[in-house]
C-alpha positions as CSV (number, residue, x, y, z in Angstrom):
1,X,6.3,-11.9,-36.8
2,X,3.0,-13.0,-34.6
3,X,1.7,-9.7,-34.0
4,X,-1.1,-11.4,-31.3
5,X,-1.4,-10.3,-27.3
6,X,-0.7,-13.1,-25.2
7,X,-3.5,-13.7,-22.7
8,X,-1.4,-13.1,-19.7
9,X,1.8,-11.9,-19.2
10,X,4.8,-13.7,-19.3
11,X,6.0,-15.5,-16.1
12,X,9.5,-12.9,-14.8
13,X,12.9,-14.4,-14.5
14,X,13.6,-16.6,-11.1
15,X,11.0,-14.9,-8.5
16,X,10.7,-11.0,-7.2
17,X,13.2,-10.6,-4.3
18,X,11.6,-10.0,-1.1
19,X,13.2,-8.3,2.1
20,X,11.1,-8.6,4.7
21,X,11.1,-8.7,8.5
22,X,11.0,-12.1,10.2
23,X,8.1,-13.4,11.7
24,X,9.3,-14.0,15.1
25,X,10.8,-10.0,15.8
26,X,14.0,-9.0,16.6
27,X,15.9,-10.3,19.8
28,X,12.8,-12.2,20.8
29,X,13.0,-14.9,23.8
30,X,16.7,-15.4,24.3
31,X,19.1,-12.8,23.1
32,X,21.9,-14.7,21.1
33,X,24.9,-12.3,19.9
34,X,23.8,-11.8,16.3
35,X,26.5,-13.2,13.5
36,X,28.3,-10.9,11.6
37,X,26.6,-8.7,8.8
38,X,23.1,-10.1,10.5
39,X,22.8,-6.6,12.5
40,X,23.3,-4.8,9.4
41,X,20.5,-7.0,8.2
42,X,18.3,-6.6,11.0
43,X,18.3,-2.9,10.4
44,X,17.5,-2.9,7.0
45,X,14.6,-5.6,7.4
46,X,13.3,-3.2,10.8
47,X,13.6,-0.1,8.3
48,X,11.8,-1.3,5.6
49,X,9.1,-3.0,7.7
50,X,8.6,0.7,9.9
51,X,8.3,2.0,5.8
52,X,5.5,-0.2,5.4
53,X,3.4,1.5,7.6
54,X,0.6,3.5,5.6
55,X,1.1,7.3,6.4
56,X,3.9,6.4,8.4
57,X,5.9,9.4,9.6
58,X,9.7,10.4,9.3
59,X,11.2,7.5,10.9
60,X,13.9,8.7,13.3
61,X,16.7,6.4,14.5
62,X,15.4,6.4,18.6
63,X,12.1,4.6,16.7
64,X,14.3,2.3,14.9
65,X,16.1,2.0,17.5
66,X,13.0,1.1,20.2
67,X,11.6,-1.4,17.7
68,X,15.0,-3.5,17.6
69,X,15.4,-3.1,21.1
70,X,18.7,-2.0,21.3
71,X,20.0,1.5,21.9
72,X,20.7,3.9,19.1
73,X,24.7,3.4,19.6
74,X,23.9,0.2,18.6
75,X,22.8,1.3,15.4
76,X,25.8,3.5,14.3
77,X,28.2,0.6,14.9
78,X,26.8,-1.0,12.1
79,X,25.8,2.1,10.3
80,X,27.5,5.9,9.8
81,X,23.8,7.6,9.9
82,X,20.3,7.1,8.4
83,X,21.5,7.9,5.3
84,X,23.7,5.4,4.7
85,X,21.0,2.8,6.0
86,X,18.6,4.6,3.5
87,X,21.5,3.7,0.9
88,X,21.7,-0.5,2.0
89,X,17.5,-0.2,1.0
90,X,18.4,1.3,-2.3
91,X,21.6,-1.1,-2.8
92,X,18.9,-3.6,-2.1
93,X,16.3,-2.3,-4.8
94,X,19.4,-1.8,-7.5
95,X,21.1,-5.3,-7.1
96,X,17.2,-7.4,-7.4
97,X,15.7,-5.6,-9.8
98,X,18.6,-5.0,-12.1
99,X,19.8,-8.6,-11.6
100,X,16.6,-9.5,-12.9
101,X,16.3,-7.2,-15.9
102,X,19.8,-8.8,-16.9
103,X,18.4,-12.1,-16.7
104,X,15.9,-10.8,-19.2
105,X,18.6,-9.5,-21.1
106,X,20.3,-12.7,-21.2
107,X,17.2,-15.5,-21.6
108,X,14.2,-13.8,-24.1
109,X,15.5,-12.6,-27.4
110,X,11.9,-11.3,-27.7
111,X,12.6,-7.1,-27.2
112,X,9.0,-6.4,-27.0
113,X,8.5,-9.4,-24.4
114,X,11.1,-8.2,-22.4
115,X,10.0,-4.4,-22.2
116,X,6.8,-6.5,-20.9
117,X,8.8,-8.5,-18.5
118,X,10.8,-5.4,-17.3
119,X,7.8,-3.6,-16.4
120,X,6.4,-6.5,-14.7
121,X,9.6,-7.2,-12.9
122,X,9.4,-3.5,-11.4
123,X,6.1,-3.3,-10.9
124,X,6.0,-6.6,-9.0
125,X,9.1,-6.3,-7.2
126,X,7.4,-2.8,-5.3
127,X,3.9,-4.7,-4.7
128,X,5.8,-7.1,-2.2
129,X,8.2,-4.5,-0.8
130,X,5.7,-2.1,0.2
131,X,8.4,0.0,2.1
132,X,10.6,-0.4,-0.9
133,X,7.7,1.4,-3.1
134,X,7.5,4.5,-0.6
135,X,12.0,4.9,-1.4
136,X,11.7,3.8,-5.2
137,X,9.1,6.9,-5.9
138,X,10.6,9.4,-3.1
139,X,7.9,9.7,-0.5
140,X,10.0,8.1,2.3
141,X,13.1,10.3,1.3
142,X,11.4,13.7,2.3
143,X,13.3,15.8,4.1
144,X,16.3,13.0,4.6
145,X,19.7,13.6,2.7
146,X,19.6,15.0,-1.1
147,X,21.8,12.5,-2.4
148,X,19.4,9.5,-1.5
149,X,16.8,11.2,-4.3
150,X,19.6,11.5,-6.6
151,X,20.3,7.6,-6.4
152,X,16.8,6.6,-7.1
153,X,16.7,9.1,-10.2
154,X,19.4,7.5,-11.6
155,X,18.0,4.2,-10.8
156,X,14.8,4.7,-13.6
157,X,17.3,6.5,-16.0
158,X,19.1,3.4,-15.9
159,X,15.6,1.8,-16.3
160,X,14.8,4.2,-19.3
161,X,17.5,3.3,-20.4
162,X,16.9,-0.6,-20.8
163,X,13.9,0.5,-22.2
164,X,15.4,2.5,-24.8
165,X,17.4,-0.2,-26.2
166,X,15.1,-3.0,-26.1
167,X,12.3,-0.7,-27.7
168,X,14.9,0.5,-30.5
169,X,15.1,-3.1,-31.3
170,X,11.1,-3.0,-31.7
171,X,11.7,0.2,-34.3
172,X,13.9,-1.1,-36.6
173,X,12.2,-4.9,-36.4
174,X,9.2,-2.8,-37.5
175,X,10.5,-0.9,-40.4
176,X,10.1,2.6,-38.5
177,X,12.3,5.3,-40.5
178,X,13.2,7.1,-37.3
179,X,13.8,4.1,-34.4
180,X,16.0,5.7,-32.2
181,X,13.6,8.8,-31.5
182,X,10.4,6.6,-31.2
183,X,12.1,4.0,-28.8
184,X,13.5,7.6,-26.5
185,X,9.8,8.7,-26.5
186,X,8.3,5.5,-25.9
187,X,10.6,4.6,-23.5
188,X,9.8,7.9,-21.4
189,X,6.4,7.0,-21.2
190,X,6.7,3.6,-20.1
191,X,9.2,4.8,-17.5
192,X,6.3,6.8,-16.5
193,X,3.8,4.7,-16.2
194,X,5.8,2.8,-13.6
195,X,6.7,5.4,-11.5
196,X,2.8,6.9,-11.5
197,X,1.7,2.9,-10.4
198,X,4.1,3.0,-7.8
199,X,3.5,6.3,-6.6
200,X,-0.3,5.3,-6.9
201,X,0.4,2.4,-4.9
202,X,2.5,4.0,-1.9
203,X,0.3,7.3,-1.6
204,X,-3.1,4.9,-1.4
205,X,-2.0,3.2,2.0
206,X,-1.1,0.2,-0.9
207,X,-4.5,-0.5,-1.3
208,X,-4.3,0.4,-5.3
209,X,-2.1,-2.8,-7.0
210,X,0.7,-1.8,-9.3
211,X,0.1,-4.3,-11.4
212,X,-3.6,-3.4,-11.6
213,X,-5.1,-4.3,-15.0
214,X,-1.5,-4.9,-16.2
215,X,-2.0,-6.9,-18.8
216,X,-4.5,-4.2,-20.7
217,X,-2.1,-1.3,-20.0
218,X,0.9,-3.5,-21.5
219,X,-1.1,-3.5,-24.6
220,X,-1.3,-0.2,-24.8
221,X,1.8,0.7,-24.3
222,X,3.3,-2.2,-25.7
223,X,1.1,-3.0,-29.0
224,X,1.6,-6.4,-30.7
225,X,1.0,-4.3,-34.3
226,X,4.9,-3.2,-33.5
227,X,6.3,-6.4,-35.1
């Protein structure tokens, strides 16, 4: 097979989901009774916008509440605690970037191109959902319910996992007498590597890109010699 580089890296599948906050505010000019599941929405959008915040502390629900304008009641009629509006970020971050990795799955038989893609995908995904970046890598999940941590391991297992597969694909298209043990090891340092560039990003007020230099790193990790 062509061994070469490409010069940039491949387009990803259908777009990088964004949640953001809209432009005009919440409840601003006339109040109109929100439709159902748009509270919910609201919430989740106010949340992740208060995450985006560079050294942003805890966020309590009387500051979530404040910046939606509505009292804090308001909040649990939609929602049991924090926690559980913690979990509608992560259910956000699970359903985009997975749906995009199985669109990857589904459209490039390449498995080297889409260990590229699915880094991209992740990489991308936390560079325009800032407050997303802080949950993926943990720092907005200090000192808030255990179980929220345990999610978002298991979200890059399942991301070490895709790895896995896709790079023992790379082993045995390369003739490697031991594929299954390369691809683990390979794919824990890929796995890696995203979660130090996210981590990198949050912790530097996101001033430091994730995808920084991306296509040089990919070639590292990701050597075109492998086919």
């Amino acid at each position: 097979m062509n061994a070469e580089q490409p010069d940039a890296l491949p387009e990803t599948p259908d777009g990088v989901h964004v949640i953001a906050e809209s432009q005009d505010g919440p409840d601003k000019g006339t109040r109109k009774r929100p439709r159902p599941g748009e509270r919910r929405i609201q919430i989740l959008q106010a949340l992740a916008a208060m995450l985006e915040q560079p050294g942003a502390e805890r966020i309590t629900t009387a500051a979530l509440a404040a910046r939606l304008e509505v009292s804090e009641a308001a909040l649990y009629r939609h929602f049991a605690s924090k926690a559980q509006m913690f979990e509608g970020l992560i259910d956000f971050i699970e359903q985009s970037v997975m749906g995009l990795v199985h669109q990857l799955d589904e459209r490039e038989p390449d498995p080297r191109i889409r260990c590229r893609k699915l880094v991209a995908v992740l990489l991308q995904f936390g560079e325009k959902n800032p407050g997303m970046a802080r949950v993926m890598v943990g720092d907005a999940l200090v000192h808030e319910n255990e179980r929220l941590q345990q999610r978002m391991n298991l979200f890059f297992d399942k991301i070490e996992s895709t790895l896995r597969q896709h790079l023992r694909e790379v082993a045995v298209l390369g003739g490697t007498q031991t594929p299954t043990v390369d691809a683990q090891a390979d794919a824990s340092v890929i796995t890696a590597f995203c979660v130090g560039r996210l981590q990198r990003f949050a912790r530097s007020g996101f001033r430091r890109s994730p995808c920084e230099s991306l296509e040089h790193s990919l070639a590292l990790l990701l050597p075109g010699d492998r086919l």
